[in-house]
N, C-alpha and C positions, 0 to 999 in steps of 0.2 A: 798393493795397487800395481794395475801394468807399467812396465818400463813404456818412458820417451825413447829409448835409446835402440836403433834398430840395426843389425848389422847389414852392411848392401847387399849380401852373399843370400841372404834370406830374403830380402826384396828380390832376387831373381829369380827364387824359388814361385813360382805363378800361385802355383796349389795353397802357397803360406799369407799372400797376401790380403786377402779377406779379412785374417784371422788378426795381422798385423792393424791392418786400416782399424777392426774393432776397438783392439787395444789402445789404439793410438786414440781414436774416438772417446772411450769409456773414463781414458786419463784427463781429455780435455773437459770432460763431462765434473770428474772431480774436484778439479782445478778450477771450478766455476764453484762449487758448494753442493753437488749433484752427490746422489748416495749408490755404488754399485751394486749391493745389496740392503738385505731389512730381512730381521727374522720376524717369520708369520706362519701360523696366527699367533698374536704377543699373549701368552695366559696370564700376563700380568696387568692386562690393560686397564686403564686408569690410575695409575702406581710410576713415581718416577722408579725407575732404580737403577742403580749404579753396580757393576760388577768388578771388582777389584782381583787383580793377583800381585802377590808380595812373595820376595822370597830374599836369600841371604848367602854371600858366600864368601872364601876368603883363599888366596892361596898357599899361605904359612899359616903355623900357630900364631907368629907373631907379628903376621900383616895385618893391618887394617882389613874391618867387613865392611864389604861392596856390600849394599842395601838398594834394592831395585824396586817399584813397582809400577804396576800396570794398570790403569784403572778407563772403564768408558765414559765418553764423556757427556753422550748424547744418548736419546731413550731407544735410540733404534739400532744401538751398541753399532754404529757403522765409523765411528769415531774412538781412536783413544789417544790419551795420557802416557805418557812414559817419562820416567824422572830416575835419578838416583843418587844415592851418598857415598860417602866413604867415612866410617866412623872409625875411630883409630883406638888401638889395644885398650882393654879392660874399660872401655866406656859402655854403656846399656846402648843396644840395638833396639831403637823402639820404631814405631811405625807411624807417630803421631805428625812429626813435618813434612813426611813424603805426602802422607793421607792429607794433608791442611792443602799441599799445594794441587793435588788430585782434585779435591773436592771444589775451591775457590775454580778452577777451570771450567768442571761441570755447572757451575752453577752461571759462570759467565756466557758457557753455553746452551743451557736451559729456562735460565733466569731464575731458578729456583732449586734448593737442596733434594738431595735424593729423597723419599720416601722410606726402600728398601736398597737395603747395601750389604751384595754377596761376597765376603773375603775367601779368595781360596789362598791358602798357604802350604806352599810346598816345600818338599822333603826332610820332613820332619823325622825325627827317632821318635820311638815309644819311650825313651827316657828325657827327652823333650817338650814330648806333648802341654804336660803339669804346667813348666814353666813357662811354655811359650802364651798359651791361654791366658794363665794370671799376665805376664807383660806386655802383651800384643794391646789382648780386649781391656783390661781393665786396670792397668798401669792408673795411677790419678793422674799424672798433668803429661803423659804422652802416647797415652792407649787410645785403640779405634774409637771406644764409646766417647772418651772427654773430647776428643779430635772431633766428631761428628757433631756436638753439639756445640764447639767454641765456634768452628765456622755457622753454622746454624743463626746462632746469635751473632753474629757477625751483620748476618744479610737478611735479618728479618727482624720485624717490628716485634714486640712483646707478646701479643696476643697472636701475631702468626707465629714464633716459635712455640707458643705452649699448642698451640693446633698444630706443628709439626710433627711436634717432639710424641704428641698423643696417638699418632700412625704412624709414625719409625720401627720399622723391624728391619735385624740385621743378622744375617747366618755366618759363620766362622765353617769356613770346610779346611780340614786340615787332613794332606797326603801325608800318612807315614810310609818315613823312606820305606820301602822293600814288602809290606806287607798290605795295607788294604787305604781307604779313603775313611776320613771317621770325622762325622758330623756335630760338631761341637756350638748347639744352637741352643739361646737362652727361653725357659720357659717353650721348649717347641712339643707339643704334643701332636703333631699331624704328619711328621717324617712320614718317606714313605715306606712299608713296611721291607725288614730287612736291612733298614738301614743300621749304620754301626754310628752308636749315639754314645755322649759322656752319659747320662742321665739311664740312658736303658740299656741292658748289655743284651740287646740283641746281635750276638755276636759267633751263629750256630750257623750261618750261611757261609758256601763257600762262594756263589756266583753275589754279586750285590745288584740288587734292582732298585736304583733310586730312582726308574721314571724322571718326572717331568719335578726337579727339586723347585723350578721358581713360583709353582704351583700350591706348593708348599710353607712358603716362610712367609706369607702373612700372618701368619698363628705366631712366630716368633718373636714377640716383642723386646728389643733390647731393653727398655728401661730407661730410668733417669741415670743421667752421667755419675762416674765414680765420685764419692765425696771422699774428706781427706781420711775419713775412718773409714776401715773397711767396707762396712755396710750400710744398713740403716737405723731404726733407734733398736734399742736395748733394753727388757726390763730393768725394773726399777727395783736399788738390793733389795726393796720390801720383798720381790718375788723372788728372788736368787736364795737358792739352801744356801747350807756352812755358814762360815763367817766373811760379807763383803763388805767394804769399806763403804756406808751410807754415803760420803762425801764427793764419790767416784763416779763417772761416765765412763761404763765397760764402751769399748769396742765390741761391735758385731761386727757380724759377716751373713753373706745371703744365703739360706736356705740352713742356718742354724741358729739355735735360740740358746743365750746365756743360762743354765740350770746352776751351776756351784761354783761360788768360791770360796777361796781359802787366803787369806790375806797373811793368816799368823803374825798377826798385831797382838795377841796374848796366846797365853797358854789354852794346849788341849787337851781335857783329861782322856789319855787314850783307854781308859778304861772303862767312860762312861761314856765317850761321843756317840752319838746314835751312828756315825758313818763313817769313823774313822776308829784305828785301833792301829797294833804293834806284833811284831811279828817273836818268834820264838826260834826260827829256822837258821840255816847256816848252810851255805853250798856245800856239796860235797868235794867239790874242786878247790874250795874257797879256803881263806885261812881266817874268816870272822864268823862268828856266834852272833846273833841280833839278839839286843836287849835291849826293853826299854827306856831304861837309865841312859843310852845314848843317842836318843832322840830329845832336844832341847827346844822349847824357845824363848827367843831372847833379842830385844832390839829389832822388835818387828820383823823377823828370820824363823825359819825352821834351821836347827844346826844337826846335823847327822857328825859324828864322830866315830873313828877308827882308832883306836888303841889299844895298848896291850892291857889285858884283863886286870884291870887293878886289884880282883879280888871277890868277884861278881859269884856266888855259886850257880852255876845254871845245871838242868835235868839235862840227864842225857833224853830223854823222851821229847822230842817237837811235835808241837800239834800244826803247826805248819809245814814241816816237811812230814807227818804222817808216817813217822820212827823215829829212830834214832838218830841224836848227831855226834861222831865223835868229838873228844877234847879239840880243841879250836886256840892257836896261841893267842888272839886280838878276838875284842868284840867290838862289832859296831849297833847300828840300828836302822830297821826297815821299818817306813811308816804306810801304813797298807790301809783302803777300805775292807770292811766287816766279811762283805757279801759279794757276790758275783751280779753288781748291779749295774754293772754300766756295758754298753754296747756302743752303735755308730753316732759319733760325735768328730767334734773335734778337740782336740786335748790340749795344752800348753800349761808351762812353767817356766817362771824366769831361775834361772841358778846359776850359782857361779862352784865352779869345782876345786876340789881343794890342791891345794900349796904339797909338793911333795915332801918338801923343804922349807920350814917356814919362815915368810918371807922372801923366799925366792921363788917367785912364779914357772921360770923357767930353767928349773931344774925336771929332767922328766925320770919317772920310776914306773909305779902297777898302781892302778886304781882302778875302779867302775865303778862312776855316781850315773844313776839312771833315773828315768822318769817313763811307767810302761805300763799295758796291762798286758795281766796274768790270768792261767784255769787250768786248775790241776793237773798239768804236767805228767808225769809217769802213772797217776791215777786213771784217767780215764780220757779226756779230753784237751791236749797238749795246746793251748792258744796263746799265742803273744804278740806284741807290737813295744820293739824297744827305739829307744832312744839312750845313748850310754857315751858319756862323755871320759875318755878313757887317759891313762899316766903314760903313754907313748910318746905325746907329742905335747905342746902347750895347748895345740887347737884341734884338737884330734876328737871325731867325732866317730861314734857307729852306728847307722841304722839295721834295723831287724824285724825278723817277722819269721813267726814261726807257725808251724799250725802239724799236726801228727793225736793219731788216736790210738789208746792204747799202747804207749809206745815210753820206756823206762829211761832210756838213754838218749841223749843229743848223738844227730850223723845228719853229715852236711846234707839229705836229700831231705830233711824236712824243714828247712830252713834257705832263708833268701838271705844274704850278710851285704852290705856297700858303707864303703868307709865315706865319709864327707870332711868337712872342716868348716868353724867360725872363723870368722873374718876379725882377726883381733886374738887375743889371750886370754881361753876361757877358764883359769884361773884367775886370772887378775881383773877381770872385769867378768858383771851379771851379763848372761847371754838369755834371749827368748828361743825354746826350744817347744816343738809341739808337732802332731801330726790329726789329719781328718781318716777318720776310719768310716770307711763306706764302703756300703755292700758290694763293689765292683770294684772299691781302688783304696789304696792308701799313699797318701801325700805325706812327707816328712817334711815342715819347718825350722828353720834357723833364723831368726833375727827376722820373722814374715816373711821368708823370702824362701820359696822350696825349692827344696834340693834332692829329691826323688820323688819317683810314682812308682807304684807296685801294681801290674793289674790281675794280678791271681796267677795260672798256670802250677809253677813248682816254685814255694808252697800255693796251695788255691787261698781265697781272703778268709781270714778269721770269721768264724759265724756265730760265735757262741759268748755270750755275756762272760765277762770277767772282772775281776778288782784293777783296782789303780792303786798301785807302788813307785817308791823313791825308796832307794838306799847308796849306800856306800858300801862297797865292797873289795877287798883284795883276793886277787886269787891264788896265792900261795907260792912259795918256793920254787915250781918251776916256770910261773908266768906267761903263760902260753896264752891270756888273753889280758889285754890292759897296760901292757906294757913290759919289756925285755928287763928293763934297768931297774928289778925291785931293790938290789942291794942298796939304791940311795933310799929306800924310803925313811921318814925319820918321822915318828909319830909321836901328840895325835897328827891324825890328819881330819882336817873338817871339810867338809859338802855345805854348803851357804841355800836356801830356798826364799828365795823373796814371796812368792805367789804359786799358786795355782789353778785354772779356769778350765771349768768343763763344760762346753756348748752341747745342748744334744741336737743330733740331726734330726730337723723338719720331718723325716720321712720317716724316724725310729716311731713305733705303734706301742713296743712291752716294756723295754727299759731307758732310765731305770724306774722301778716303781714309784704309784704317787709318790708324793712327800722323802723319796729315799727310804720308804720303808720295802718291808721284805714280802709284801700282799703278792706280787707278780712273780715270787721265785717260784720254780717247778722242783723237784725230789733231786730232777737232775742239776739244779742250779745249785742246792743243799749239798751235794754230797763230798765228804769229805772237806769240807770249807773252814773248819777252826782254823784261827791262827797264833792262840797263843793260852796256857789255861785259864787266863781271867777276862776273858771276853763272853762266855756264858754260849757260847754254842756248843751244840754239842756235835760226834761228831756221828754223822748220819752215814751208816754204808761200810763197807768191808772190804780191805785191799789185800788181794790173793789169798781169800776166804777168811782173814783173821780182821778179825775188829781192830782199830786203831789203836794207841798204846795212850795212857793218859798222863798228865803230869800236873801237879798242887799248883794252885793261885797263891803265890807267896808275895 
């Protein structure tokens, strides 16, 4: 708005005075309730809406975050809101009380709740983005969407919030620092074209043409506010493969549906599960052999164990590593599916990692318990997505992701590596580990709460169907991954699995096939796929002209 504030020097200026008296006018004009402007023509007309900016800064690590936002108050955006916090070290930055006192404003100067509510959120990282979406929008009791409806219900009758809440649409714009503007809107199919969307990776422009975006987000329906479960309901275990606890109310999530679980409330014959089986392989970096005999369950757990070989004879021939393994001082056990059936979902397992030292949680030595899928590797189509809870630290975590074709050996250009951590002693206590594999991203969780996004580039996203594996593993004598300190190891050592839950994504069309059977595999999904000689596959295909090597079902 114009200054009151005139300096005399410029009142003697003749030429200026006009310009002044306007100003001076157009404030008195405000100061009454008058509007200096009004954007027109409004393409939103007959729609309240509300345009919000939010953003977040701090000037040490260990100052407090300043928490600002900006929001209009009135429909002809000539009014705004400004408010802000100061939330102090290691508390959650959410956006629900600025947004509460934002919205209560508007509505005392509209008389009535927005319609449509555009957030723009600024300067974001691409390693940002994951987390700030889950906490911003959909946090349960301090994100935009539960925020928009408590005030809602606040200021309206029953039957006018559910006629609200039934035309509420809300767009999430979120600037990444340094690189482009990326549209993060629920259910939007009408963006304008070019835009840079979570949902669509149109992301081949260099110029972006968003047009007229508020032209746009009626199509974006937010939805009904977050409930305390992720999502919404959940089949029922009659639908769910494997073995799920009848007694249980899975947790979902939106835009994935519950297909497998695994409880290991009793035994599994990995010889005859139709989806599950046991591995025969052993790293070649590695200092374990996998056998079945160290795969247990017991007291409602899957138990993986590492120890020295008591006596086991094992083939030098693996049908899962597709040759040879040398002698190996420890074996442990890899629990693996059959086939190459599973694709974009999202994945989780609760586990708790073994004791280096038993008994003492925090002693640190070499380990790697993991939970990840795999596809043939040095054979033809190199795919992975790890999660690997490692003997470094107590809480020491690694995410992974690998993707290379044709390709024998591991070098860091075919692989993305970032180290994270549990909040806690993931020894000594069960931790929930899992990630969403999607055709454009992958999210890694820890305890629900993620803690990276991958959007392709170097490696590009996994594309190709693969198994889903747990093991335990040591890497050997000179410990170059899993931890420095193997001298303390002191075996056995055990891997703990409470659970494990396979959602497939809404948008997957091929895998995994009906019923987890093998009707959808292609030649190429077959090839080279045994994992051990009493699982009955055979092996289809030849690695650098020679047939696979075989070894007896004992």
């Amino acid at each position: 708005c114009p200054t009151q504030m005139v300096l005399g020097s410029t009142l003697q200026r003749e030429f200026q005075r006009p310009q002044v008296f306007r100003s001076i006018l157009q404030q008195i004009l405000v100061k009454k309730g008058g509007f200096l402007w009004a954007i027109s023509p409004l393409p939103y007309l007959g729609r309240s809406m509300m345009v919000v900016g939010l953003d977040t800064v701090k000037a040490a690590k260990e100052s407090p975050m300043l928490q600002a936002l900006s929001a209009s108050s009135n429909v002809y955006f000539t009014s705004y809101f400004t408010t802000w916090r100061l939330v102090p070290p290691g508390e959650p930055v959410l956006p629900g009380p600025l947004l509460r006192e934002a919205l209560r404003h508007f509505v005392t100067a509209t008389g009535r709740p927005p319609d449509s509510v555009v957030v723009f959120r600024g300067g974001a990282s691409e390693s940002q983005e994951s987390t700030l979406t889950e906490q911003e929008v959909h946090h349960p009791t301090e994100g935009l969407l539960v925020a928009l409806h408590d005030v809602a219900k606040e200021v309206s009758k029953a039957m006018e919030y559910e006629s609200w809440a039934s035309r509420l649409s809300i767009a999430y714009i979120m600037a990444r620092r340094s690189v482009s503007t990326r549209f993060m809107a629920e259910d939007c199919e009408n963006l304008p074209s070019r835009s840079l969307t979570a949902q669509k990776n149109e992301t081949n422009a260099t110029d972006q043409d968003y047009n007229n975006c508020c032209s746009d987000i009626a199509s974006c329906s937010a939805g009904a506010p977050p409930a305390g479960s992720p999502g919404g309901g959940a089949p029922s275990p009659a639908h769910i493969s494997g073995h799920p606890d009848p007694s249980k109310q899975y947790p979902s999530y939106p835009g994935f549906t519950l297909a497998l679980v695994e409880e290991f409330d009793s035994p599994l014959d990995l010889d005859s599960d139709p989806i599950w089986t046991w591995s025969d392989g052993g790293l070649f970096e590695g200092d374990v052999r996998f056998v079945k005999q160290q795969i247990r369950f017991e007291d409602g757990k899957m138990k993986i164990t590492a120890t020295q070989n008591p006596g086991y004879s094992t083939q030098a021939c693996s049908h899962a590593e597709v040759g040879t393994v040398d002698h190996k001082p420890l074996v442990s056990g890899e629990f693996r599916s059959r086939r190459n059936i599973f694709r974009y979902g999202r994945y989780e397992v609760r586990m708790k990692a073994p004791d280096v030292q038993p008994g003492n949680p925090d002693v640190d030595g070499n380990f790697v318990a993991t939970m990840f899928v795999f596809r043939d590797a040095k054979f033809r189509h190199w795919r992975e997505i790890d999660i690997e809870v490692t003997g470094d630290s107590p809480n020491s975590v690694t995410t992974n992701v690998l993707r290379a074709d044709n390709t024998e050996f591991w070098r860091p250009q075919i692989a993305s590596v970032r180290t994270t951590s549990v909040q806690g002693n993931a020894r000594a206590e069960f931790h929930t580990y899992g990630f969403e594999w999607l055709p454009d991203r992958i999210t890694w969780y820890i305890d629900g709460n993620p803690v990276r996004s991958h959007y392709g580039g170097n490696p590009p996203i996994p594309d190709k169907s693969a198994k889903v594996m747990m093991n335990l593993w040591i890497f050997g004598p000179k410990a170059n991954f899993g931890g420095k300190q193997i001298y303390n190891n002191r075996y056995p050592m055990t891997s703990e699995y409470d659970w494990f839950r396979f959602y497939k994504w809404d948008g997957e069309t091929t895998y995994p096939c009906q019923g987890f059977s093998t009707s959808c595999l292609s030649s190429d999904d077959r090839y080279l796929d045994g994992n051990n000689p009493c699982d009955g596959q055979p092996m289809l295909g030849t690695w650098k002209g020679q047939a696979a090597c075989s070894a007896s079902c004992r």
